[in-house]
Structures are given as structure tokens and as C-alpha cells.
N, C-alpha and C positions, 0 to 999 in steps of 0.2 A: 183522238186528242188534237185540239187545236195549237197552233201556231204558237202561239202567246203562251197556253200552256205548256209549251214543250222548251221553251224558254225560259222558263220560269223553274221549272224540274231541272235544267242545266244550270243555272247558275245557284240553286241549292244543292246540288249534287258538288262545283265546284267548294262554295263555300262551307261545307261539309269537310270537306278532305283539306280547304286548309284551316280549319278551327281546329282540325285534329292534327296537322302538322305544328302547329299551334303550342299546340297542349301538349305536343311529344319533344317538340322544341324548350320549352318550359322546364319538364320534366329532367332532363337532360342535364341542364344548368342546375339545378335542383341535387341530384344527383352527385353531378360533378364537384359542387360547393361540400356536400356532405364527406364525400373521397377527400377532402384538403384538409377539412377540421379534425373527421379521424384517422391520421396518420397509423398506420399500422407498426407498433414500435417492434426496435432491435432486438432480438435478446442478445444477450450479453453477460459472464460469471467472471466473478472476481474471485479468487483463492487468497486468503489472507494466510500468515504467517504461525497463527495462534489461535484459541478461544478470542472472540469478542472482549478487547479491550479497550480503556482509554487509545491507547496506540492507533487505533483502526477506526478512532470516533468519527472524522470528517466523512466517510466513507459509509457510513451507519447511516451521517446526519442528510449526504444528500440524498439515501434510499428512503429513510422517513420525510424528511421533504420533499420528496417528489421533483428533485432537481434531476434525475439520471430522466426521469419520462419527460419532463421538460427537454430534455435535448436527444429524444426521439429512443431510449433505451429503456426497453426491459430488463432492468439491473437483476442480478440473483450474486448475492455474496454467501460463499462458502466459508466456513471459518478451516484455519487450517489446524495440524497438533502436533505432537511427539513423535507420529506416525508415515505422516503427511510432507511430501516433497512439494511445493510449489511450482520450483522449475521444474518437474517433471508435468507435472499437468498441464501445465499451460504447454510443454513441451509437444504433448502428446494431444494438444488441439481440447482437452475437455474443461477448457477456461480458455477464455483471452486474454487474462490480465492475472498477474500475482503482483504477491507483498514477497521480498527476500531480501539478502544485506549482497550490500556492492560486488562483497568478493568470492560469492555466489553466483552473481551475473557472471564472475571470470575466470569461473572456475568449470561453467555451464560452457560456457563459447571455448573453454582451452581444451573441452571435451566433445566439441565441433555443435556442440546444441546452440543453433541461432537466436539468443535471446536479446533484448534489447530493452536499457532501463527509457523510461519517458518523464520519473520524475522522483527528488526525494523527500519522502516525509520527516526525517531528522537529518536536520542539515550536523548535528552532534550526536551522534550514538546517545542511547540513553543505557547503554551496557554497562554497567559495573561489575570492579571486583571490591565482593561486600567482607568487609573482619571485623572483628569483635574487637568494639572502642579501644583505645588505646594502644592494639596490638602494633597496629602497620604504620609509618608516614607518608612514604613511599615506596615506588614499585619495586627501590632494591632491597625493601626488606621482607621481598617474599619470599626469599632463600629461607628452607629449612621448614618454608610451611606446608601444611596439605592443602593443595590447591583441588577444587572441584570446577571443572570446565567441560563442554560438551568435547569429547574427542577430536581430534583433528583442528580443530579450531582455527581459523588462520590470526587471532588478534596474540591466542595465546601463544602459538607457535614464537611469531616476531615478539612479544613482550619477554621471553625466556630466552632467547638468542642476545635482544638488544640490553639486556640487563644482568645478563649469565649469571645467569639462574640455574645453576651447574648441583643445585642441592637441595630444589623441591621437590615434592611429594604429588605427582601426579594423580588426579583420582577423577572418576567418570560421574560427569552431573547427570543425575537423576530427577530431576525437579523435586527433590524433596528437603529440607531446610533443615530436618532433624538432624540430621549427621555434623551439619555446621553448628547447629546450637550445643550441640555435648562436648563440644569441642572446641578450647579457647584457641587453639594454634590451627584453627581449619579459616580458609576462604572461598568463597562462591561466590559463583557469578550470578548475577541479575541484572535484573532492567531497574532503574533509580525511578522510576516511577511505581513501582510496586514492592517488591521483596521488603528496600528498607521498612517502608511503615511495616507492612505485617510483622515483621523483625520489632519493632517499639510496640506491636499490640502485642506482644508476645512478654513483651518486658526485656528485650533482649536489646540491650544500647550497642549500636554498628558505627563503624565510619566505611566508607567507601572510595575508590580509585575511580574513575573513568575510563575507559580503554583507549578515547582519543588523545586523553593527555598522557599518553604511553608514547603516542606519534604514529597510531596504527589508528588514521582517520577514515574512516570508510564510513558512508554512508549506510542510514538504516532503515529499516523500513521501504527499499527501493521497489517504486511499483514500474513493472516492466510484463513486455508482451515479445510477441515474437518478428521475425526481419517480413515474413509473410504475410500478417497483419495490419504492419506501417503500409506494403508495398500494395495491398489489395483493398483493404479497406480503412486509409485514411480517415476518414470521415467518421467511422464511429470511432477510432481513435481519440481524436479531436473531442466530440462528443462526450465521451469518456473521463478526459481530464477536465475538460469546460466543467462539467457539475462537479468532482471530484475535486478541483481550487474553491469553487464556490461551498462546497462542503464543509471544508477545513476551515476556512474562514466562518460558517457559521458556527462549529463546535467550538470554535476559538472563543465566542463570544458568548455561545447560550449553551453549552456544554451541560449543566443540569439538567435542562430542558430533553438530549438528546440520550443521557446517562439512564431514566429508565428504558431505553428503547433497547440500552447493549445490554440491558440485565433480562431483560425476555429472550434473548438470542445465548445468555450466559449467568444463568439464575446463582451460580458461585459468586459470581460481584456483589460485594456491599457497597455503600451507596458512599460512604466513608473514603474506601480505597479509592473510587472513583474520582470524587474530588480533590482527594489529593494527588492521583495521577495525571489529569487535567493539566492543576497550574503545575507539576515539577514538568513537565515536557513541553510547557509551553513556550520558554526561549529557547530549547534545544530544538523545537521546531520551526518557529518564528524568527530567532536572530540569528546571525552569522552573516551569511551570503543572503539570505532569504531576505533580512529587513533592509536590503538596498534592492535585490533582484527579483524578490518575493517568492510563494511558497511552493517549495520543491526545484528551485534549483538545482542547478550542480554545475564543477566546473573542470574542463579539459586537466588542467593540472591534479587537482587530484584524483582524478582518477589514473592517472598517469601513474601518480605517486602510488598508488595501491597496485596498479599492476606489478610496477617495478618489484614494488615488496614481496608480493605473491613468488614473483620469477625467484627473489635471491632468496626464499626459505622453500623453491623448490615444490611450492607446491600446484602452481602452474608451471609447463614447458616454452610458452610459446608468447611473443611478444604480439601485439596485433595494433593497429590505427587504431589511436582511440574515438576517431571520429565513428568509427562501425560500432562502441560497445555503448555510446549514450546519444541521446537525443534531449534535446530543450524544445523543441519545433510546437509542442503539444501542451507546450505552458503558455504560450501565446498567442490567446484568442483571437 
């Protein structure tokens, strides 16, 4: 081999090795661009309260919209039932997140379960106590009625103390409405977004009470997770509520659009009940605190006020900061 050729074999031998550092450099970028677009999402379960309702529509609307994978989570909503504890599961780590009422959250922590609300979906309960038109005006004329309430209750407790209600008729809700309908002197409780209408398709004329306007205002629908969840993983927190505001805000608005979605998840919904649960829950969710602070507020004082309450019917022991039992941190993006 001559001279020239052996020079010429080395400098294709170099340019060889680098057209393929080249090409593996290339590659590399190529790669790495790919790793950025597809993010590998969170998973993450939500445990609701109920069957798939109005109530739980925001939450529906940003799993059909595609807002929880937009903010990097694998959503999975569990619906919860009759059966079903919520703070226990989330308790026990096989969710992240539940739906439960305020005085659940302090009833959980006065039981040492570290739970923690992050936001609420009725800024006004949507609880009633539902009677047969013309029976009741107010709450002091439930003396003497059959009352039908989930046991233990803490709104019923304080509504029978505060109104000495020393000559009701206690009775255990069952979810079933027959007993109320045979019954002109009976009362039960429901959600004002559903029981009354089925009650008017039934032909059965109702009025209803509130429970906040008892003075036993506790928040409903409270989505909360746990102190170790804030403390480890921030971020899907965040995450979490980010599409979860932007959720409620869209069923707020196009609610038809998302109402076949909760009837595939809960083929009992008619399309009827739906829309009338929409608008009756829409300023109990939307006004209050919410149409200045926006949605799922909450505020130090009452929840202060519900602890207090809980304490003097004795059904919490233990006073605690209310700073450890809520958080706002997670409504603002």
C-alpha cells in the first residue's frame, strides 16, 4: 500500500466514526425529544361519596375531557355507596382523594386518621329535610314527627338539641322514599337536587328545610386526601385540583354535554333528574364564599364553627388548629 493510499484509508476510517457519532448524536436528540412529549402519567383514584351524580359532575367532566391527562394524571374515579367509607380508603392509601361532609373530615382526625380537606364542592349543603306539603314551616315543627335520618348524624344530632325536639320519632334512612310516601307525618332526608323532583314524578307535593339553615353549616361534598400526600407528593396534588376547578367550571356551563357521560358510569340516571340537578345545585355550589373566592373555598371560621359544634354534642373529644384540618393552598394555581 502506498503512502497516499494509506492516507486516504485514514481519513475515511476517521470520517466514518464521525458520520456515526453523528448519527448516534442525532439519534439521541431524537429520543430525548420523544421522552418530553410522552410523559409517562400519574395514576391516581378518586373515591366519590355515591353512585355517579350531578353532585360529582365537574369531576366526571374533567375525566371526559381529558383535563386530569392534561395535568400529567391517570385519573380512575371510583363511585362510592351505602356500603362504602371513603375516609377509610383514602385512609388506607387505596385512593388519594375522596368526596366526604366536613364533619367527617373531624370526626376522621378526632379518631387520629390524618386526613386533610383541599377543597369544597357546596359551599351550602344540598341536604334536606323533605315533608309532605304543608305539613312543616319550620324546624320547630318537627316535634311529634317520624323523622328518617342516617344514624348518628351530626346535623341531626345539633338540629334536635338546638330546637328541643324532646318528642320526635327517630327512624333509620334506608334510601327508600316508600315509608315517607304512606306517611303524611313522616320526614326524610335528601339531597334538594334529587329526592324532591322524583317526589313531584311520583305525584307526591313536598316542601323541604335545609340543614344550613338549621345553623349546622358544614360543608358538602369535601374533597380531601391525606397529611402524607400534601407532604410527599405536592405536585400531583396540585395537579389534581388544577383539572378538578377547571372541571366544575366546565359542567357548570355544558353540563348536558357531560350528563350522558355520568349515565354510562350510572344507567339509573334519567336525563330529566339530571338536569334538574345541574341547575338546583348550581348556587349552592357557585355562590356564597365561592362567587367572590371562587370554587371550593372554605373559610377558618367555619370550620371552626363545626368543630365547636361537633365538641358541644359530644361527638368529637378533642379540639385541634384548625389550620392542620383544611387547606386552600391547592385552589390556587
Amino acid at each position: 500500500m502506498s503512502v497516499k493510499q494509506g492516507v486516504l484509508k485514514k481519513i475515511g476510517l476517521i470520517g466514518a466514526v464521525s458520520l456515526s457519532l453523528f448519527l448516534a448524536g442525532c439519534g439521541s436528540e431524537e429520543t430525548s425529544g420523544s421522552d418530553n412529549t410522552e410523559k409517562k402519567l400519574e395514576t391516581a383514584t378518586l373515591i366519590t361519596n355515591w353512585f355517579a351524580q350531578p353532585e360529582h359532575g365537574g369531576n366526571y367532566a374533567a375525566l371526559k375531557k381529558g383535563f386530569y391527562k392534561e395535568q400529567g394524571l391517570d385519573m380512575i374515579i371510583e363511585p362510592g355507596g351505602p356500603q362504602i367509607s371513603s375516609t377509610q380508603v383514602v385512609a388506607s392509601g387505596k385512593a388519594e382523594f375522596g368526596y366526604t361532609q366536613a364533619e367527617d373530615i373531624l370526626i376522621a382526625r378526632d379518631k387520629g386518621i390524618p386526613l386533610v380537606a383541599i377543597g369544597a364542592i357546596f359551599q351550602k349543603s344540598p341536604q334536606v329535610l323533605i315533608t309532605h306539603k304543608g305539613t312543616v314551616g319550620d324546624f320547630k315543627e318537627l316535634n311529634e314527627k317520624t323523622v328518617y335520618t342516617a344514624p348518628g348524624s351530626g346535623y341531626w344530632e345539633y338540629i334536635k338539641k338546638a330546637y328541643n325536639l324532646d318528642r320526635v320519632k327517630d327512624r333509620a334512612y334506608t334510601g327508600s322514599l316508600a315509608t315517607f310516601i304512606e306517611d303524611e307525618n313522616a320526614v326524610t332526608q335528601g339531597y334538594v337536587t334529587s329526592e324532591p323532583f322524583s317526589l313531584e314524578q311520583e305525584g307526591i307535593e313536598n316542601d323541604y328545610l335545609f340543614i344550613h339553615d338549621a345553623g349546622f353549616e358544614t360543608y358538602a361534598n369535601v374533597i380531601f386526601t391525606t397529611e402524607k400526600m400534601i407532604k410527599e407528593n405536592p405536585e400531583v396534588v396540585q395537579s389534581f385540583m388544577n383539572a378538578t376547578v377547571k372541571g366544575w367550571e366546565y359542567y357548570r356551563e355544558s353540563s348536558d354535554e357531560i350528563n350522558p357521560f355520568l349515565q354510562e358510569r350510572n344507567p339509573d340516571l334519567k336525563m330529566e333528574a339530571m338536569e334538574y340537578g345541574a341547575k338546583a345545585q348550581e348556587e349552592l355550589i357557585f355562590g356564597g364564599d365561592a362567587a367572590e373566592r371562587g370554587f371550593g373555598y372554605m373559610s377558618a371560621e367555619r370550620w371552626d364553627k363545626l368543630q365547636m359544634q361537633l365538641l358541644d354534642l359530644g361527638i368529637i373529644k378533642n379540639k385541634e388548629d384548625i389550620k392542620g384540618i383544611f387547606t386552600t393552598e391547592f385552589l390556587k394555581k
